[in-house]
SERO-4910 file (N, C-alpha, C, O; in steps of 0.05 Angstrom, whole numbers):
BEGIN
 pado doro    nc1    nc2    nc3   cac1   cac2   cac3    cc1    cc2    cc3    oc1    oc2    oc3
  Unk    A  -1115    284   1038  -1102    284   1013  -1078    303   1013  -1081    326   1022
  Unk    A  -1045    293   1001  -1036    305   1000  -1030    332    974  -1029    326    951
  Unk    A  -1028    355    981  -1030    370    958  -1003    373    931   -980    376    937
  Unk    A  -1013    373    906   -994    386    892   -971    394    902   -975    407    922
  Unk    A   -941    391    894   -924    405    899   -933    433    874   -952    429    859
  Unk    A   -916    460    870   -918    471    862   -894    483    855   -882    499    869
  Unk    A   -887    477    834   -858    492    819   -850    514    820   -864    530    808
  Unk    A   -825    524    836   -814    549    834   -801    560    812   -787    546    798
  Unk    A   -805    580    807   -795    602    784   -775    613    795   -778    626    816
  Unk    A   -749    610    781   -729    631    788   -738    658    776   -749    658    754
  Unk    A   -733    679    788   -733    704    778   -719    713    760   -728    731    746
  Unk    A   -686    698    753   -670    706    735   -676    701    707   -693    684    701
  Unk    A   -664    716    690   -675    704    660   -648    692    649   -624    700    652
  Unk    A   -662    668    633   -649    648    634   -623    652    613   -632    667    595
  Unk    A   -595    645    606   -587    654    581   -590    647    555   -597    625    547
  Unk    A   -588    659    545   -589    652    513   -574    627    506   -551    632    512
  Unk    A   -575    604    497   -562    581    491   -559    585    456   -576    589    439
  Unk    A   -531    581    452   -515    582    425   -525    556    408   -522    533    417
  Unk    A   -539    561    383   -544    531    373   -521    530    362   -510    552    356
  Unk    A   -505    504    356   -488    494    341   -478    466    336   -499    454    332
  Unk    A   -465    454    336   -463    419    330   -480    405    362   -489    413    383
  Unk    A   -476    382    349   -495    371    373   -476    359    392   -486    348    412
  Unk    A   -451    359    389   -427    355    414   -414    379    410   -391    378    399
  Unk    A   -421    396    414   -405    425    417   -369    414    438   -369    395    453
  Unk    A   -355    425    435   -329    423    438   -328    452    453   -342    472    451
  Unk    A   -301    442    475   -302    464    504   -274    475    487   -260    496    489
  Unk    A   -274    461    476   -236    493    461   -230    473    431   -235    449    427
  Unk    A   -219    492    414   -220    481    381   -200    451    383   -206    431    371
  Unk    A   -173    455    401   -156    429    399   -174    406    393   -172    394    372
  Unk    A   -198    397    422   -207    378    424   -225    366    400   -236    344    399
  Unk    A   -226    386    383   -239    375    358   -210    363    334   -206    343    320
  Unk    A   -200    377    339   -177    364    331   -158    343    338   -138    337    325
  Unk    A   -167    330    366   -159    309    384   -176    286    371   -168    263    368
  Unk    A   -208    300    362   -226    282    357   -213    265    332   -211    241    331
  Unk    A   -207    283    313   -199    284    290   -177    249    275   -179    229    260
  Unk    A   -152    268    302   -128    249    303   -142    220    311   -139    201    295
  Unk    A   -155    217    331   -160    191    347   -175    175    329   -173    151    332
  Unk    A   -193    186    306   -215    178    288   -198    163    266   -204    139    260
  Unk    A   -178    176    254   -159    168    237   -138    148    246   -124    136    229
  Unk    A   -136    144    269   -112    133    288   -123     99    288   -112     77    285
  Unk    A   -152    108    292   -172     87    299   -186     71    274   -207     57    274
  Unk    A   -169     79    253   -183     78    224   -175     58    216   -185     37    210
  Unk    A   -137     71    215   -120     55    212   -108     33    217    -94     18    202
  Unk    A   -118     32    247   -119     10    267   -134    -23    257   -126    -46    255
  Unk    A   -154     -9    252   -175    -20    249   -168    -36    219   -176    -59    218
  Unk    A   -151    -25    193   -150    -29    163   -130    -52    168   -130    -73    155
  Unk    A   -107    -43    194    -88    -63    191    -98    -93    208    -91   -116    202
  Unk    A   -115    -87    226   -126   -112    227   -134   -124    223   -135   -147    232
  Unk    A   -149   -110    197   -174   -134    172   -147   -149    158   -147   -174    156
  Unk    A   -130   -137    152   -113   -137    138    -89   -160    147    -76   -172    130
  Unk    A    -85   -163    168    -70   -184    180    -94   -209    189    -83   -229    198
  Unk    A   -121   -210    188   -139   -223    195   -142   -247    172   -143   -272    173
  Unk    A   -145   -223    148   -146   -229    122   -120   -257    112   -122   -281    104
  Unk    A    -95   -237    117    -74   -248    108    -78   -280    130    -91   -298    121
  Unk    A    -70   -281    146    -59   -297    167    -90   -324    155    -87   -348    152
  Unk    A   -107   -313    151   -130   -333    148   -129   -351    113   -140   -371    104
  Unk    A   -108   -330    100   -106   -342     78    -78   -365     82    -74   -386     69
  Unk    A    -62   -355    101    -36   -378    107    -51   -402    114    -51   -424    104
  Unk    A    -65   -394    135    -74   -420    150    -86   -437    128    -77   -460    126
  Unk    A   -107   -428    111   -115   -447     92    -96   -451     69   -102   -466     51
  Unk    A    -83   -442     70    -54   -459     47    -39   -476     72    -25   -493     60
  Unk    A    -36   -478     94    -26   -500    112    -42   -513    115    -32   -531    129
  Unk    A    -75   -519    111    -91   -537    116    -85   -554     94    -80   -578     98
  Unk    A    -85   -541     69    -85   -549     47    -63   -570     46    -70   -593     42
  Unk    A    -26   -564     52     -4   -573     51    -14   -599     77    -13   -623     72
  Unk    A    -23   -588    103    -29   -617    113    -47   -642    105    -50   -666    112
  Unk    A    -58   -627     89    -86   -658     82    -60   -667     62    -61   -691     61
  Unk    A    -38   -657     45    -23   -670     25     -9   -685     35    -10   -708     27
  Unk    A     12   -676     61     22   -694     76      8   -718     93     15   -741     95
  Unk    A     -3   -711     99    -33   -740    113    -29   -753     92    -10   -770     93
  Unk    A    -45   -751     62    -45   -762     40    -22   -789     36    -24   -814     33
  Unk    A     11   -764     39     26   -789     25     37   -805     45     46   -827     40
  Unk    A     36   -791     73     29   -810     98     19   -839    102     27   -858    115
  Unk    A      1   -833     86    -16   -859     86    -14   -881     72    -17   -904     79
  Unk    A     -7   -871     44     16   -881     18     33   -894     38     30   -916     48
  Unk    A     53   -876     42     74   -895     45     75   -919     70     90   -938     68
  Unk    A     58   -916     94     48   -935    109     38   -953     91     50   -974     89
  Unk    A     17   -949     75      5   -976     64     30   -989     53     35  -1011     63
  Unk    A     46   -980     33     73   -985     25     85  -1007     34     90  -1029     24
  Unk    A     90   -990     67    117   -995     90     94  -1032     96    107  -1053     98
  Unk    A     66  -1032     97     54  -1056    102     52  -1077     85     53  -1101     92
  Unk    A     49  -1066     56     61  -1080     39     81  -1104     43     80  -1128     47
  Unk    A    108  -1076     38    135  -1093     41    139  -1106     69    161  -1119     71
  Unk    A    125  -1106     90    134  -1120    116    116  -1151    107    126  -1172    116
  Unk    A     86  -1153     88     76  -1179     83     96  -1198     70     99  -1222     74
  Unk    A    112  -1177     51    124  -1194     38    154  -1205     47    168  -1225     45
  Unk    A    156  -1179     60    182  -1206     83    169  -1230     94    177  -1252     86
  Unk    A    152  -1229    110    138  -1254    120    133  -1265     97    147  -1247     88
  Unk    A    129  -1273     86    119  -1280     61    149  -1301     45    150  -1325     37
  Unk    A    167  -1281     46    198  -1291     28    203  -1314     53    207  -1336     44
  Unk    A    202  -1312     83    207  -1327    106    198  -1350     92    217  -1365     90
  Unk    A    170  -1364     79    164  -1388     76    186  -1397     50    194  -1386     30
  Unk    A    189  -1421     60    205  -1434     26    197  -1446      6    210  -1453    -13
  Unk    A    162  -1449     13    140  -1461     -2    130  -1431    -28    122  -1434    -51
  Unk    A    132  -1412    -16    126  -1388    -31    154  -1377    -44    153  -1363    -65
  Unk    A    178  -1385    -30    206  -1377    -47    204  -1397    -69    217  -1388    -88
  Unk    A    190  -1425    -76    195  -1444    -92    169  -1433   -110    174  -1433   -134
  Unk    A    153  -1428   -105    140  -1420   -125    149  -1398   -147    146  -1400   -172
  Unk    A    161  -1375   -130    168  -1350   -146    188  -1364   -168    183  -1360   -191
  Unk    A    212  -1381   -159    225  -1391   -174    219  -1407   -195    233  -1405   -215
  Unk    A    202  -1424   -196    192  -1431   -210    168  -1414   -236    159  -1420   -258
  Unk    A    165  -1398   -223    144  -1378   -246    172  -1351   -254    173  -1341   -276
  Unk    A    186  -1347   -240    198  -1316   -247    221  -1327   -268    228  -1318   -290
  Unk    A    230  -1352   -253    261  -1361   -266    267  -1378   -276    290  -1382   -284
  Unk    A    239  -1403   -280    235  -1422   -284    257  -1450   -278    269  -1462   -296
  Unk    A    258  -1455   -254    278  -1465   -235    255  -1494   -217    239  -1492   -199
  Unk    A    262  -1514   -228    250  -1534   -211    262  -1545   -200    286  -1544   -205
  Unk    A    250  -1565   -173    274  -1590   -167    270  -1607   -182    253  -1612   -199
  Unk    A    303  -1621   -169    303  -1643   -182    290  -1670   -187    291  -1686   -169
  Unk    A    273  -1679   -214    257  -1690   -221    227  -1688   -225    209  -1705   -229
  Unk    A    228  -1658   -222    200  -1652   -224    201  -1637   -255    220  -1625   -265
  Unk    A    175  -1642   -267    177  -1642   -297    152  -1623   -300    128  -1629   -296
  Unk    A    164  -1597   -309    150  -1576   -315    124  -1578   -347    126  -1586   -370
  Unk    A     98  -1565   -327     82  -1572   -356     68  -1550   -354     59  -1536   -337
  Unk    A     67  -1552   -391     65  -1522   -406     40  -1528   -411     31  -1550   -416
  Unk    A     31  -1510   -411      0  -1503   -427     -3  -1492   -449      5  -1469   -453
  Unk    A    -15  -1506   -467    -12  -1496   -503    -41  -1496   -506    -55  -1514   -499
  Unk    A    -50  -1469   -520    -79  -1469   -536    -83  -1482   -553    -67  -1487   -570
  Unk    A   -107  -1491   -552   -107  -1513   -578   -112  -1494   -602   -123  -1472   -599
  Unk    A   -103  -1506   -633   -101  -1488   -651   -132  -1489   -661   -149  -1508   -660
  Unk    A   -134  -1456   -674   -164  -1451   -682   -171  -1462   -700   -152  -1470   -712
  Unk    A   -197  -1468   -712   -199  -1486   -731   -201  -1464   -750   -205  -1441   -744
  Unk    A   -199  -1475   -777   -200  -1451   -802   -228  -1460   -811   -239  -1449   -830
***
């Protein structure tokens, strides 16, 4: 079996240890280094909420402005599809003879336009 080690005692007596903060500081500046860097780091910190804040409220007013543009985007495509049916559309002369006949009331010749009359109500 091996035995116990056995702890040596220095002979000297030990010194007195100063109570005081629990990061005691080696010279007064560095508490005042602490100081500056704390506030430095404060500030740092305020302007970044602060541009985080801002920049996040742009972005959602440009989300906003793009869903408006998408919007009339879309408008005016359906529009632009619109007016391209109805070119194709003016192309036939079967559909130009109709319009004329309902918009401007324009027939050919010998064709004899007929009106439609309600019959009168009885009393």
């Amino acid at each position: 079996m091996i035995p116990k080690p056995v702890p040596v005692h220095n002979s000297r007596p030990q010194p007195q240890r100063r109570q005081s903060s629990p990061s005691p500081s080696p010279n007064p500046g560095a508490r005042k280094r602490l100081r500056l860097w704390m506030v430095f780091m404060a500030l740092f910190l305020a302007w970044a909420v602060y541009s985080f804040i801002n920049q996040s409220l742009q972005l959602s007013a440009k989300h906003e402005q793009l869903a408006e543009q998408q919007q009339k985007q879309a408008e005016t495509q359906a529009a632009l599809n619109q007016s391209q049916l109805e070119v194709k559309r003016l192309e036939d002369p079967e559909y130009i003879g109709q319009i004329a006949r309902k918009q401007y009331g324009m027939y050919l010749p010998g064709e004899k336009p007929i009106w439609a009359t309600e019959p009168p109500a009885n009393k």
